[in-house]
N, CA, C and O atoms as a GROMACS GRO file, in nm:
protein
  236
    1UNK      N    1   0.127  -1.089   0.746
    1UNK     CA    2   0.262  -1.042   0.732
    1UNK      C    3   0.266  -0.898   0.682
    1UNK      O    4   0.364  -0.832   0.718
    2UNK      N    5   0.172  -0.835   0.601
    2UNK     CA    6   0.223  -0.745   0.512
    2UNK      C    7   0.165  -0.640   0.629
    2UNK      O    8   0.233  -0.540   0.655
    3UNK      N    9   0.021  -0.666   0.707
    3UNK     CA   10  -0.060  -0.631   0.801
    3UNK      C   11   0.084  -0.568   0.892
    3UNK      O   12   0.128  -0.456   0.864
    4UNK      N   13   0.145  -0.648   0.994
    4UNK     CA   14   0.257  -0.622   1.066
    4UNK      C   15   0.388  -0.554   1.075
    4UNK      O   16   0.459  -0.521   1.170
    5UNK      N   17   0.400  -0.540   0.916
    5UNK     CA   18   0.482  -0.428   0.864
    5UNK      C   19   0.459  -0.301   0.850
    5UNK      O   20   0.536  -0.209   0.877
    6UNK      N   21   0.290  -0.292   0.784
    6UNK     CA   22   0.229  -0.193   0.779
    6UNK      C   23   0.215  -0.150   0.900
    6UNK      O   24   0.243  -0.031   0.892
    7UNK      N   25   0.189  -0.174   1.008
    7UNK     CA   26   0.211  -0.103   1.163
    7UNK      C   27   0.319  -0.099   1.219
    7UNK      O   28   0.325  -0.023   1.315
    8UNK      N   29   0.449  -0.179   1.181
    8UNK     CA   30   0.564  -0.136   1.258
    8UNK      C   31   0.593  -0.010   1.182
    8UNK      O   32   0.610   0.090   1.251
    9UNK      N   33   0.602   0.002   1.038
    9UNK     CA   34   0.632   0.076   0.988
    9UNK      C   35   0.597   0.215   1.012
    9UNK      O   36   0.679   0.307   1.012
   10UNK      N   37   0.444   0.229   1.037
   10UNK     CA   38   0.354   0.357   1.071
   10UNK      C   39   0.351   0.398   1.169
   10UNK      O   40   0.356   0.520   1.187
   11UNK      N   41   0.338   0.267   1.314
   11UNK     CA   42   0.318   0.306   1.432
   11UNK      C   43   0.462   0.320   1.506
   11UNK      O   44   0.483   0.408   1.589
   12UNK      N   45   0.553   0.229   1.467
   12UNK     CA   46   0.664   0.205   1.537
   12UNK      C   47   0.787   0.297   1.524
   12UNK      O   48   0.852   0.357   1.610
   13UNK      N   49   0.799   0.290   1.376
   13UNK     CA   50   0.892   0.396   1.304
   13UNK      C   51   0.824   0.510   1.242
   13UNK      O   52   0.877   0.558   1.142
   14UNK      N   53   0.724   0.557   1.282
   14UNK     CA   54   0.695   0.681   1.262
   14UNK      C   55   0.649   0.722   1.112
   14UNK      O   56   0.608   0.837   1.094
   15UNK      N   57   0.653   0.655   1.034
   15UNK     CA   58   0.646   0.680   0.893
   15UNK      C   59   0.475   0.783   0.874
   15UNK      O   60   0.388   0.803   0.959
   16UNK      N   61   0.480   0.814   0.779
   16UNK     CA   62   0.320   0.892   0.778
   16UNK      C   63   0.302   0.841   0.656
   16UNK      O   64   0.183   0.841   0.625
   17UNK      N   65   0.412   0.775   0.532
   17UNK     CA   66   0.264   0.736   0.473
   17UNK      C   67   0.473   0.619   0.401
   17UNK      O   68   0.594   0.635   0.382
   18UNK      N   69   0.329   0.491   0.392
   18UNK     CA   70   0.431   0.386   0.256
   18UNK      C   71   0.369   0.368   0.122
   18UNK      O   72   0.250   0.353   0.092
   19UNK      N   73   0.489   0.374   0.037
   19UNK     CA   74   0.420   0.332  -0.092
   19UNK      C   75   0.468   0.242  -0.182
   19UNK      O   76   0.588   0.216  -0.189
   20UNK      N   77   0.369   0.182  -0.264
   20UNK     CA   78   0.408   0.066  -0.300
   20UNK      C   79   0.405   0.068  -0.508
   20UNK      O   80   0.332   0.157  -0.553
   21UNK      N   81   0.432   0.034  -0.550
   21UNK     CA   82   0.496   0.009  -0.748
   21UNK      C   83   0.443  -0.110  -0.762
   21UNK      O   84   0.505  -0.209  -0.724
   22UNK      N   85   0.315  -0.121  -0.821
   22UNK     CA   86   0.228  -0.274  -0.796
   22UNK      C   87   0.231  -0.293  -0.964
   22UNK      O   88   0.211  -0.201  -1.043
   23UNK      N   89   0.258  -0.418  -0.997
   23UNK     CA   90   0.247  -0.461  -1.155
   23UNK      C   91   0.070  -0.494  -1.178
   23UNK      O   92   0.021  -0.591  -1.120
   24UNK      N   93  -0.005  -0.414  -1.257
   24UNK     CA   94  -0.159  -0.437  -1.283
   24UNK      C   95  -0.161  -0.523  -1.299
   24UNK      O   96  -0.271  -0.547  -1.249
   25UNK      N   97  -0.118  -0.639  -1.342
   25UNK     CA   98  -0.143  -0.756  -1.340
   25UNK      C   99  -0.146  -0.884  -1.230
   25UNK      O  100  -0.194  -0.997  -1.232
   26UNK      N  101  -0.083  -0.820  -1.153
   26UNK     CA  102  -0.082  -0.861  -1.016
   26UNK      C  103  -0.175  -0.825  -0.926
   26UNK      O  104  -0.159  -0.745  -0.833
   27UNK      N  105  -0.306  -0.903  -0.964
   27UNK     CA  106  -0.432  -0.886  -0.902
   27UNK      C  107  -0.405  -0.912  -0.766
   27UNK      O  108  -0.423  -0.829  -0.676
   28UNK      N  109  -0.357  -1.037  -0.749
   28UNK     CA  110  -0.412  -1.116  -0.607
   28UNK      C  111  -0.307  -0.994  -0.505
   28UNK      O  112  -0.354  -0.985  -0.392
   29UNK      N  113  -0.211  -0.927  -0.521
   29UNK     CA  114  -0.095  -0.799  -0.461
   29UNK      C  115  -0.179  -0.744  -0.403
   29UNK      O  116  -0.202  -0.741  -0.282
   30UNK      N  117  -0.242  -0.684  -0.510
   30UNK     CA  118  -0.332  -0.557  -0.514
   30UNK      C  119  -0.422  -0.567  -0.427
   30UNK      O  120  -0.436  -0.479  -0.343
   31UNK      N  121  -0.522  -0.704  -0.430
   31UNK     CA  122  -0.641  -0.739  -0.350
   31UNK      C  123  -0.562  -0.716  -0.155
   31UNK      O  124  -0.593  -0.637  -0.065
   32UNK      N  125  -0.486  -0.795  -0.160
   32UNK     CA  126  -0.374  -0.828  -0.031
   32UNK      C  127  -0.354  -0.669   0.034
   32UNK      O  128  -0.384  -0.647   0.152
   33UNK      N  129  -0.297  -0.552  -0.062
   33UNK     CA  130  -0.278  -0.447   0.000
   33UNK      C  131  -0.363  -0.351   0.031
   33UNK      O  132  -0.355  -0.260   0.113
   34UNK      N  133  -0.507  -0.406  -0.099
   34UNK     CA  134  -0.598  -0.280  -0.021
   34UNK      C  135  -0.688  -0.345   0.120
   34UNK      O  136  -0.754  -0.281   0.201
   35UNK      N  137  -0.663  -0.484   0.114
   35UNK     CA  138  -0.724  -0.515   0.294
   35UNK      C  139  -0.640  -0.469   0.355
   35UNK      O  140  -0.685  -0.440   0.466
   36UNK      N  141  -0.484  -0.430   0.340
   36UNK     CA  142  -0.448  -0.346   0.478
   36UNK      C  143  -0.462  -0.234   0.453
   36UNK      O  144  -0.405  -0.154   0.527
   37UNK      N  145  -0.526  -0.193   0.362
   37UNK     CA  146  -0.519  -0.025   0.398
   37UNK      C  147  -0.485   0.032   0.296
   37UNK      O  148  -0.527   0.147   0.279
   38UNK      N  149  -0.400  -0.028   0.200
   38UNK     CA  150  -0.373   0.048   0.075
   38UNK      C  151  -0.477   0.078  -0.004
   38UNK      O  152  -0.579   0.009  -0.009
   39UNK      N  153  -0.454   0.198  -0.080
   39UNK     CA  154  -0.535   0.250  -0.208
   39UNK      C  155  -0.469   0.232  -0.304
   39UNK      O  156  -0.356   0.182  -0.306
   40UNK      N  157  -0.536   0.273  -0.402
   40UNK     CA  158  -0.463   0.302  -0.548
   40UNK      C  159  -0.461   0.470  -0.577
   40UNK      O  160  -0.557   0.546  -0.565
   41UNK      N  161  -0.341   0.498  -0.612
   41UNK     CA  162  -0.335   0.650  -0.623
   41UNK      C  163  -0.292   0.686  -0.701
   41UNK      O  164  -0.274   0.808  -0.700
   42UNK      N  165  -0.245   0.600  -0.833
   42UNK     CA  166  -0.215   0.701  -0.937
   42UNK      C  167  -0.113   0.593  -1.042
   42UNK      O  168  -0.002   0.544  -1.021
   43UNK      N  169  -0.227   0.578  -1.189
   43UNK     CA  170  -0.143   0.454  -1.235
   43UNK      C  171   0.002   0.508  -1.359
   43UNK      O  172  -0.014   0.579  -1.459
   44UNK      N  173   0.113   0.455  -1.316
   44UNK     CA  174   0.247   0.522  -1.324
   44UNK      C  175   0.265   0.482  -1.466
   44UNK      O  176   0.341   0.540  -1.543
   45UNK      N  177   0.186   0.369  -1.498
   45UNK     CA  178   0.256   0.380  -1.665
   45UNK      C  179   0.160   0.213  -1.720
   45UNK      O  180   0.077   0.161  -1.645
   46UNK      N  181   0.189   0.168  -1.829
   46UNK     CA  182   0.054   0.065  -1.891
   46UNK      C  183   0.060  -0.059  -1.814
   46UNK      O  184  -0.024  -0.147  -1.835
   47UNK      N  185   0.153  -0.076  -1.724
   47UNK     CA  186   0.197  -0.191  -1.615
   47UNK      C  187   0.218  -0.195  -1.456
   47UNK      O  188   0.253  -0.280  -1.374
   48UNK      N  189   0.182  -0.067  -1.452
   48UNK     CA  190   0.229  -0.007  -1.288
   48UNK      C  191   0.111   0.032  -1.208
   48UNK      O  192   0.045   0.116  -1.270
   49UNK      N  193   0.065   0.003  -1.100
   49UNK     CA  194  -0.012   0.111  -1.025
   49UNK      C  195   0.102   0.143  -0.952
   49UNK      O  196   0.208   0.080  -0.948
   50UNK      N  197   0.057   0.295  -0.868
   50UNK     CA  198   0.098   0.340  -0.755
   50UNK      C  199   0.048   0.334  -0.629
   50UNK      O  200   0.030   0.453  -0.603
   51UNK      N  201   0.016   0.275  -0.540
   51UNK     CA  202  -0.060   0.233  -0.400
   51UNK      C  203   0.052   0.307  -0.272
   51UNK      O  204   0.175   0.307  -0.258
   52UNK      N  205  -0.055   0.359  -0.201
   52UNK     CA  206   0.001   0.396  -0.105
   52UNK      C  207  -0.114   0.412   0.050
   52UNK      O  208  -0.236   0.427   0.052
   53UNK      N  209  -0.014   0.400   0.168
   53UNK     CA  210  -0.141   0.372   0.283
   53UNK      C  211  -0.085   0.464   0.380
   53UNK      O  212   0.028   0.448   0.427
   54UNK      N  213  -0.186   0.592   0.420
   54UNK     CA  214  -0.146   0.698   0.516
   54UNK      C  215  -0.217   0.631   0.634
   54UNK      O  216  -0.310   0.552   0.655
   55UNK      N  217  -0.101   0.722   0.717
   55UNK     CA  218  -0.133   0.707   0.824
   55UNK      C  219  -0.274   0.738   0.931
   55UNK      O  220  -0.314   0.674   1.028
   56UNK      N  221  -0.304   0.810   0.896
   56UNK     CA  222  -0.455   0.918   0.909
   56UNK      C  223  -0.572   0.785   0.862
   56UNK      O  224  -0.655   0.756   0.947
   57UNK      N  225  -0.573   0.742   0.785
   57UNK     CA  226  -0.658   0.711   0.646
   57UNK      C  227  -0.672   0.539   0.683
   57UNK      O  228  -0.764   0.474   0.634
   58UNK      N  229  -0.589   0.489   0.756
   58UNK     CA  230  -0.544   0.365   0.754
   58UNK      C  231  -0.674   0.279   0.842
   58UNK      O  232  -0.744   0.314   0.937
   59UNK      N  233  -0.670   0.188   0.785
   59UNK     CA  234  -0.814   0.080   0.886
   59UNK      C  235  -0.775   0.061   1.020
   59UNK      O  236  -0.848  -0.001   1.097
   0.00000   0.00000   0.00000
């Protein structure tokens, strides 16, 4: 599901990059978004990552 969004979103609607406000504690999220492609890019505060998946960069 999250796989199919991530390509309508990129391929379909043009987007160049999505990003996502992940709670650190929300392992199993985290695990889920970096198999499609997400990274971690920058942690926003003692509860937050920032994840995001370019288009370029993407599996």
């Amino acid at each position: 599901m999250i796989r199919k969004m991530v390509d309508y979103l990129l391929d379909d609607k043009g987007a160049a990059m999505i990003v996502l406000d992940v709670k650190k504690t929300n392992t199993r999220a985290i695990s889920s978004y970096e198999k499609c492609g997400f990274k971690q890019m920058k942690e926003l505060n003692n509860d937050s990552i920032l994840m995001g998946c370019i288009k370029e960069t993407r599996e």
